[in-house]
C-alpha positions in Angstrom: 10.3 -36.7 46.4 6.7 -37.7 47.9 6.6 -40.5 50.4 3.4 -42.5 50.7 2.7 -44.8 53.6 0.3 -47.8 52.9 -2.5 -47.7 55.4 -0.6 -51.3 56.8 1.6 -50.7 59.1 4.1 -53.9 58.6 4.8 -52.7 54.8 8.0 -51.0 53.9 7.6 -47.5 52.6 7.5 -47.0 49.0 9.2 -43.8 47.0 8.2 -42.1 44.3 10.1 -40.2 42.2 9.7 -37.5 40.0 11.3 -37.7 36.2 12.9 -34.4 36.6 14.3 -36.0 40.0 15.5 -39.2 38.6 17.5 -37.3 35.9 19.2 -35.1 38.4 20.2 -37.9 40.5 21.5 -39.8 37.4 23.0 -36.4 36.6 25.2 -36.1 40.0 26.5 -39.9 39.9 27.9 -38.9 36.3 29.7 -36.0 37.4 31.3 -38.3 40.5 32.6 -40.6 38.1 36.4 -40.8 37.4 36.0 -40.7 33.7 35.0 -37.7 34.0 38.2 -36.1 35.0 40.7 -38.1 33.0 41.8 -36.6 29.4 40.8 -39.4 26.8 42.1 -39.7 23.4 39.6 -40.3 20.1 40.5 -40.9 16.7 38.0 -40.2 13.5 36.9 -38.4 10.6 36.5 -34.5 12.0 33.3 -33.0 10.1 32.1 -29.1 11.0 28.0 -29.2 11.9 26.2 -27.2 9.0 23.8 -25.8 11.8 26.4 -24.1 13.8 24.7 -20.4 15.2 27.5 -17.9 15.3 26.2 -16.5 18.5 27.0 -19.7 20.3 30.1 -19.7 22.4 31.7 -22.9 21.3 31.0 -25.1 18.5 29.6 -28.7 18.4 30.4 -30.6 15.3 30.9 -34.2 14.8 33.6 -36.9 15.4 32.7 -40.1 13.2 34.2 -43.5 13.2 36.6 -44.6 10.3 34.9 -47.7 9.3 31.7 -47.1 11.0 28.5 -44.6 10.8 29.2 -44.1 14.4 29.7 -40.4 15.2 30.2 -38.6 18.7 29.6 -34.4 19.5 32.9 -32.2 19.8 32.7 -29.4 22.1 35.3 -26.9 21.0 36.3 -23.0 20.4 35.9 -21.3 17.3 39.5 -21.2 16.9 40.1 -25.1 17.1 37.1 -25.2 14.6 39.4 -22.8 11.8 42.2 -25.1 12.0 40.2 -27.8 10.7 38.7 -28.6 7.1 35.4 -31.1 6.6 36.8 -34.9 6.1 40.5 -34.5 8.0 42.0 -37.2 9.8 42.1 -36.5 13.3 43.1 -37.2 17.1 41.3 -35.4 19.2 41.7 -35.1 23.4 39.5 -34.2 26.1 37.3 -34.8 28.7 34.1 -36.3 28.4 30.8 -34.1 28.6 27.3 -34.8 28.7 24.0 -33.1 28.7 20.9 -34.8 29.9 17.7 -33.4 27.7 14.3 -33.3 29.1 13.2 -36.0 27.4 15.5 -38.5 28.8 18.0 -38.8 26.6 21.6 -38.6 27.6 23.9 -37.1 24.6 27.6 -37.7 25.4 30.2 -35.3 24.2 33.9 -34.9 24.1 35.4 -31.5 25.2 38.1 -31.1 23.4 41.6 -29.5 24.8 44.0 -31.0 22.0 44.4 -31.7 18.4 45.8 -33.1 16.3 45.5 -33.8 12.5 46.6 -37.6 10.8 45.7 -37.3 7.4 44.5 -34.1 5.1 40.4 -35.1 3.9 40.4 -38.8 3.8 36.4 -38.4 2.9 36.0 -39.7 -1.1 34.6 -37.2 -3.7 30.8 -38.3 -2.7 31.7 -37.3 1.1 32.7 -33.8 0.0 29.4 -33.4 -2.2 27.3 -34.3 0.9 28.9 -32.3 2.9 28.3 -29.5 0.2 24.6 -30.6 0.4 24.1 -29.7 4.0 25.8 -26.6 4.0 23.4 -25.7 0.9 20.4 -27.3 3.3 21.7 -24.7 6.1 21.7 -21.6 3.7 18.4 -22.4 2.2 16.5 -23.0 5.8 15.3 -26.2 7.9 11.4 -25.5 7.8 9.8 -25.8 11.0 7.5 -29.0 10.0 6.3 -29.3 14.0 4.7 -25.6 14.0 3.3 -26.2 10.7 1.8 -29.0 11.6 0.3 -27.8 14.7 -0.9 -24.3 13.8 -3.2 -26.6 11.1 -4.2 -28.5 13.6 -4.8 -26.2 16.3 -7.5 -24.4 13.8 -9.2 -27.7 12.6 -7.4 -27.5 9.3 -6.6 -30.9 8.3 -2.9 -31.5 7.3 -1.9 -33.4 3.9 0.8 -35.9 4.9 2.4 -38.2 2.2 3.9 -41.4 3.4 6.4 -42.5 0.8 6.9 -46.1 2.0 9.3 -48.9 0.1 7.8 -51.1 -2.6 8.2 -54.5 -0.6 8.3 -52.8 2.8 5.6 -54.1 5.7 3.5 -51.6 7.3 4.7 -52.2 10.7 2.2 -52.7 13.7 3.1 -49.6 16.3 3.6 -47.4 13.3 -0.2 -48.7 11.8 -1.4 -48.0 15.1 0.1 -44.2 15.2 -1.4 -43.4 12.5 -4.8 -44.6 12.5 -4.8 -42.7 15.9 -3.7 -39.6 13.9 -6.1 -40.0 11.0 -9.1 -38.5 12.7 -7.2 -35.0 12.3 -4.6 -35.7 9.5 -5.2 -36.7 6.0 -2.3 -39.1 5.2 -1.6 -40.3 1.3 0.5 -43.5 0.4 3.1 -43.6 -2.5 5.5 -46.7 -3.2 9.0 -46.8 -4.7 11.9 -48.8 -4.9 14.3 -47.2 -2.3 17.2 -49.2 -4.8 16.5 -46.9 -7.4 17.5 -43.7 -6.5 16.3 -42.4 -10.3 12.9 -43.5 -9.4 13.2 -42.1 -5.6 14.1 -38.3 -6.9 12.0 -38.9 -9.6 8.7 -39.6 -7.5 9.8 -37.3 -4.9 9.8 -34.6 -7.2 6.3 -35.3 -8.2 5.0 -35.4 -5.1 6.7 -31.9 -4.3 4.3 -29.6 -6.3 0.9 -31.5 -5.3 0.6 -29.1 -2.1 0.9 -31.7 0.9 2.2 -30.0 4.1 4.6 -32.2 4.5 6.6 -35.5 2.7 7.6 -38.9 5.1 9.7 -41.5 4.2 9.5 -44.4 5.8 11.6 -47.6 5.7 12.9 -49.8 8.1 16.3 -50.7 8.4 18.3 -53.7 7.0 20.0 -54.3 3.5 19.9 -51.5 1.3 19.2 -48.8 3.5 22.3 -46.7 2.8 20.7 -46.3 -1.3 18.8 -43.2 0.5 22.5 -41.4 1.0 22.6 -41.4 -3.0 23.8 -37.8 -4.4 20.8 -37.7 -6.5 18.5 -38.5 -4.1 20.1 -36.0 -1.3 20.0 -33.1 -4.3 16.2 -33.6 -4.8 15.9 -33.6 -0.8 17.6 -29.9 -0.6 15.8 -28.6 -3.2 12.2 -29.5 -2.2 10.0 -27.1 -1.0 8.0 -29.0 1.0 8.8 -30.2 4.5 10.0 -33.2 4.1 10.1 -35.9 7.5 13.0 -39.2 7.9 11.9 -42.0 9.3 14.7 -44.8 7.9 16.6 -47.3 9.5 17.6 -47.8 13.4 18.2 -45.3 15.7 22.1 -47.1 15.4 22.5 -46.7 11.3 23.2 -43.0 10.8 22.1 -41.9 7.7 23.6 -38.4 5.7 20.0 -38.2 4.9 18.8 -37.9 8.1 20.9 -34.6 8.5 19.5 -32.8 5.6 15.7 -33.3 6.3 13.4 -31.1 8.0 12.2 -33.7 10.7 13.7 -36.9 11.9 12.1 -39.4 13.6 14.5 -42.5 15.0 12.3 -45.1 13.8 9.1 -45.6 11.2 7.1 -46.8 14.6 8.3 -43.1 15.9 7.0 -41.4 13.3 3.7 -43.5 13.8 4.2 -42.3 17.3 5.2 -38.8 16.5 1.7 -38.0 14.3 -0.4 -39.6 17.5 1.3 -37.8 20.3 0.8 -34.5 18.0 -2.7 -35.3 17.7 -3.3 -35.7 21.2 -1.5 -32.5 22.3 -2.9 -30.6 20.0 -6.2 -31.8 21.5 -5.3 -31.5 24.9 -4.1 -27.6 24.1 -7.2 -27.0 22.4 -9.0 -28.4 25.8 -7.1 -26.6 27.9 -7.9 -23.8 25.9 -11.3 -23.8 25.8 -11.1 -24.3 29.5 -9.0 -21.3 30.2 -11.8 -19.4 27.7 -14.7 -20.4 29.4 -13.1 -18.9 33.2 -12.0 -16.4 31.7 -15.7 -15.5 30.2 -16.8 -16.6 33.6 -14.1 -14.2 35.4 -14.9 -11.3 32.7 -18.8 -12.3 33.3 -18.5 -11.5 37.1 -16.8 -8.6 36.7 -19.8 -7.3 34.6 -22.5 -8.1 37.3 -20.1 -6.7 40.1 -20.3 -3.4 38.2 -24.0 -3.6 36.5 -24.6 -3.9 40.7 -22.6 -1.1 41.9 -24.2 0.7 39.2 -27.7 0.0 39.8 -27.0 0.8 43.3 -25.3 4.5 42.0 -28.2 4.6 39.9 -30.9 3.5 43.0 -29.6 6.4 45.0 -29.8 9.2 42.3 -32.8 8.0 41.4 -34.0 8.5 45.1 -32.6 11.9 45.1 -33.9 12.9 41.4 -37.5 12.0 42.7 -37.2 13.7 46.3 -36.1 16.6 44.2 -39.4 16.2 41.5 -41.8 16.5 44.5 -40.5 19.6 45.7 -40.3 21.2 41.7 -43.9 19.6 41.5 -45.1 21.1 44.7 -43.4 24.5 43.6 -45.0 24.1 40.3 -48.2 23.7 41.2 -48.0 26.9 43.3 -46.5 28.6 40.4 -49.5 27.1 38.3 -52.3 28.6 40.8 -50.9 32.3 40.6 -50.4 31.9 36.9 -54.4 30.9 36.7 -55.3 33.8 38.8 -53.0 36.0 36.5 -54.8 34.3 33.3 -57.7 35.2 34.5 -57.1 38.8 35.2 -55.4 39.2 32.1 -58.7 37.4 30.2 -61.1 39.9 31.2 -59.2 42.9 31.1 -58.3 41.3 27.1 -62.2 40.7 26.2 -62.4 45.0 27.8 -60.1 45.4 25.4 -61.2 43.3 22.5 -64.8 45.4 22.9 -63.1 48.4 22.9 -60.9 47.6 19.5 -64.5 46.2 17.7 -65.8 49.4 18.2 -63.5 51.3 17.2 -62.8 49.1 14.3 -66.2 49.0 13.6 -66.0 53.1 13.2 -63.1 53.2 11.2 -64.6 50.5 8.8 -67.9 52.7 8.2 -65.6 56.1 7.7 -63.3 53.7 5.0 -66.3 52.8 3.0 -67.4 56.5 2.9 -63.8 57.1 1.8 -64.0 54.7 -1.0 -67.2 55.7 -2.1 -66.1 58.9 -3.0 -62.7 57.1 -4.3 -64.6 55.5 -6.7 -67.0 58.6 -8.2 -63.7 60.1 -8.4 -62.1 57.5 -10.2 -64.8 57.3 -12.7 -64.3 61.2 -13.6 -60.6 60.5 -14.2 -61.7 57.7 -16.1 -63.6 59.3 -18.4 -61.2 62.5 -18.7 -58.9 59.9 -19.6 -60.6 58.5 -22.6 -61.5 62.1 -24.1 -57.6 62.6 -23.4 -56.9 59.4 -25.6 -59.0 60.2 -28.1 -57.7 63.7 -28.7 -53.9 62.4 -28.0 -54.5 59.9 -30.7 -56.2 62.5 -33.5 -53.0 64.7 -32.5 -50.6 61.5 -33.7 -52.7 61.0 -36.7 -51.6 64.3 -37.6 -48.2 63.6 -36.7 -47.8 60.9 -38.7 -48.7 62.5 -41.7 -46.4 65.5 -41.2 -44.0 63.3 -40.3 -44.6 61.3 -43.7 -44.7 64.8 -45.4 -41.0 65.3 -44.4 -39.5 62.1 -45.4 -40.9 62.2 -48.3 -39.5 65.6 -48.8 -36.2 64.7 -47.2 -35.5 61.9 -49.2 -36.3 64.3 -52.5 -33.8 66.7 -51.2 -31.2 63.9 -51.0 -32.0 63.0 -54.0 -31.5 66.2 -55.2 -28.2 66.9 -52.9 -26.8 63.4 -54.2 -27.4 64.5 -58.3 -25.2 67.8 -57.4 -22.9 66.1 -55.3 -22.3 63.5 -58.6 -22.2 66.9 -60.8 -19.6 68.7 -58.5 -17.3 65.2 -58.3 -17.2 65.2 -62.4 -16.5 69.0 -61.8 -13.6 68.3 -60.1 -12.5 65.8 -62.1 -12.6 67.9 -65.1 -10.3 70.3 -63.2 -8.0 68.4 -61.9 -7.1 67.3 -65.3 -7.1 70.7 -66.1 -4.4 71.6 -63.2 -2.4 68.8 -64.2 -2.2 69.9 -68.1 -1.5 73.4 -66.6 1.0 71.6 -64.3 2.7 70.2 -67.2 3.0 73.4 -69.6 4.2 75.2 -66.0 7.0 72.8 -65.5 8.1 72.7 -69.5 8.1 76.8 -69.6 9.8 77.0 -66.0 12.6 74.3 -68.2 12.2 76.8 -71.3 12.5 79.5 -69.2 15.7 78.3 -67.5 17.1 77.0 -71.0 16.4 80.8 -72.0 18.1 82.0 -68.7 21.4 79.6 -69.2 21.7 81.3 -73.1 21.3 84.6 -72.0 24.2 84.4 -69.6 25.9 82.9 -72.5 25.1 86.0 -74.9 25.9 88.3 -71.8 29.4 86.5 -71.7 29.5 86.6 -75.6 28.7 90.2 -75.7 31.2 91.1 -72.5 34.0 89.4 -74.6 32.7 91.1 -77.8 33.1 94.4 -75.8 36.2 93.4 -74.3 37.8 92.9 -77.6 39.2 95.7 -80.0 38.9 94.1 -83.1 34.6 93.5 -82.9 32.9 94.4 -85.7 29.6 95.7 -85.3 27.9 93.2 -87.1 28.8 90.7 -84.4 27.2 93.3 -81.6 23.6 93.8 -83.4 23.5 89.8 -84.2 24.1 89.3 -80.3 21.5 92.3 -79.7 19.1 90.4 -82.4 19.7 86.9 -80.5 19.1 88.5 -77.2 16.0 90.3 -78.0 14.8 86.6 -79.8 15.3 85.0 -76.7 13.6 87.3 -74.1 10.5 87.2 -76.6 10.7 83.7 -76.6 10.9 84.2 -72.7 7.8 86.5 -72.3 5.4 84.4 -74.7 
């Protein structure tokens, strides 16, 4: 709290308060209410909220009025949660809760000790389907269309916005003003459909989806016919739309299924007109800021440069000093060094041209004895140059007479195997002629060597003839001298 005294003394002081200190005021006279500590009784349709996080310690889903859109937050245990189903009956006890957000809004919540359950899911069929449509919503991802929007804008890319408004709706005034506030950034597109006719809602919706806009408002303001946007069709289109898609329908009072399946709500269309401008603004304000940051911090970097180049060139300014202080002395000792190197030069020149003298007079010497030396070379040379040609001429009469000698004996060689080859033919049919020869005698061998043992087998017969004939008393000796006459044939036959 700041207190601020006008500069007249006879005025009361006036207090200012901070936002953050008005809420926690407000804040501490809630808790010091009696309501607060009394158990209160509510009675409602019990329905579980799709965007529970496991890792929270209790769960907060909603209480809503039987005959009403009316709905209230139960805080309760994940236990009292599993005894429940979506659409049950039920009478629920507890103290009342509340959190105060930022923002200003106070949410009021019942904190639930007791239940207990009326009447098994009194929700219709169409209740159960939308219930089935959030939980699909909640698998498949609420996109984050406030980071979207603002990463675009952050990097001066524009963002395409459709504005899907209802056919005999009127552009209200605060929400005209948003967003021709927001138009220097955001490129915004208008569509018109009947709201009534949900066919022709999904239908446009669905055309709208594939077009590449970053995200899809719909806008309508509340009155007769509002609730046609809680149609099944409608809602399934919704769910399955890939682009981001932003409610602004109704009054903040009206609550909407609709408004719990879509990326983005905004309470009212002159919200949304709102929500686009403040975006807009802060996006320009970061970027500021930004820049603002950038530029001390190029500043701050900047600084630290010079602060080193200096205490570098002053490092630098003091070896230089020494380097130099150092160069005179090497120059100084140079020079010296330079003096008794001239003297040494010169020395060493004159005792070089003594010897340069010396070495042309001696070459001179040795030249005039080398060209005495190659005079005589050369007389010699021309001796053994003309005993050379004599020795050619000779060595080539000498290989004339080769030659023919050498032509002599091939010719006398190639008679001779000429010759050689006639009796080598001669001795071949020679050879021939007796080895048909051996093989005729081969022949009449082998049939008298068969004769000769045909003569041998007989004999042995005649012997065993004439051993019987001998043998027996009663031979005659007729049958003795025919055996003697057969025997005789035979070994003349044998002998021939």
């Amino acid at each position: 709290m700041n207190e601020i005294i006008t500069s007249n003394p006879q005025e009361a002081v006036i207090k200012y308060y901070k936002p953050s200190e008005l809420l926690g005021m407000f804040t501490a006279y809630l808790s010091r209410q009696d309501v607060n500590s009394q158990v209160i009784y509510l009675r409602g349709i019990y329905l579980k909220n799709a965007k529970h996080d496991p890792r929270w310690s209790y769960r907060y889903d909603i209480l809503r009025d039987e005959d009403t859109q009316t709905e209230i937050t139960l805080q309760m245990t994940q236990k009292q949660s599993e005894e429940l189903k979506d659409g049950n009956l039920v009478t629920v006890g507890g103290v009342l809760g509340r959190r105060v957000q930022n923002n200003s809004h106070i949410q009021l919540m019942l904190v639930v000790s007791r239940i207990e359950i009326v009447q098994e899911q009194v929700v219709d069929e169409d209740e159960l389907k939308r219930i089935e449509l959030r939980r699909k919503k909640v698998v498949l991802g609420y996109k984050n269309v406030d980071g979207l929007l603002e990463q675009k804008l952050f990097t001066d890319d524009r963002p395409k916005v459709a504005l899907v408004f209802a056919t005999t709706s009127i552009t209200m005034a605060d929400f005209n003003a948003g967003i021709n506030a927001a138009k220097s950034a955001i490129d915004f597109s208008e569509y018109r459909v009947n709201f009534s006719s949900p066919n022709d809602f999904a239908t446009l919706l669905k055309h709208i989806d594939p077009q590449g806009y970053d995200a899809i408002a719909l806008v309508r303001g509340g009155g007769a016919k509002v609730e046609a946007a809680d149609d099944l069709s409608v809602l399934e289109t919704i769910v399955n739309l890939k682009t981001p898609i932003i409610a602004a329908i109704g009054h903040v009072e009206e609550k909407l299924f609709v408004k719990q399946i879509v990326d983005k709500e905004a309470p009212t269309p002159n919200g949304l007109g709102q929500y686009f401008s403040d975006m807009v603004e802060n996006i320009s304000e970061k970027k500021t800021k930004s820049r603002a940051v950038l530029t001390e911090q190029i500043k701050k970097q900047f600084k630290d440069q010079l602060e080193a180049g200096q205490k570098q060139n002053k490092e630098l300014q003091e070896k230089l000093s020494k380097l130099t202080k150092a160069q005179e002395e090497a120059v100084k000792k140079h020079n010296e060094q330079v003096q008794a190197l001239t003297k040494a030069q010169t020395e060493a020149t004159k005792k070089n041209k003594e010897q340069v003298e010396a070495i042309q007079k001696q070459h001179k010497e040795q030249l005039e004895k080398t060209n005495k030396q190659n005079e005589e070379l050369q007389k010699k040379l021309t001796e053994i140059t003309k005993a050379n040609e004599t020795a050619q001429k000779a060595h080539a009469e000498q290989l004339g007479k080769l030659q023919g000698q050498m032509k002599a004996q091939t010719e006398a060689s190639a008679k001779q195997s000429k010759e050689f080859n006639e009796s080598l033919k001669k001795m071949q049919e020679t050879n021939g002629q007796l080895q048909k020869s051996m093989e005729k005698l081969t022949a009449q061998n082998t049939q008298a060597n068969k004769d000769l043992n045909e003569a041998k087998d007989k004999a042995r017969q005649l012997e065993k003839q004439l051993s019987e004939a001998l043998s027996n008393s009663g031979s005659t000796l007729w049958k003795i001298i025919a055996i003697i006459a057969a025997i005789a044939f035979f070994a003349v036959l044998l002998f021939k």
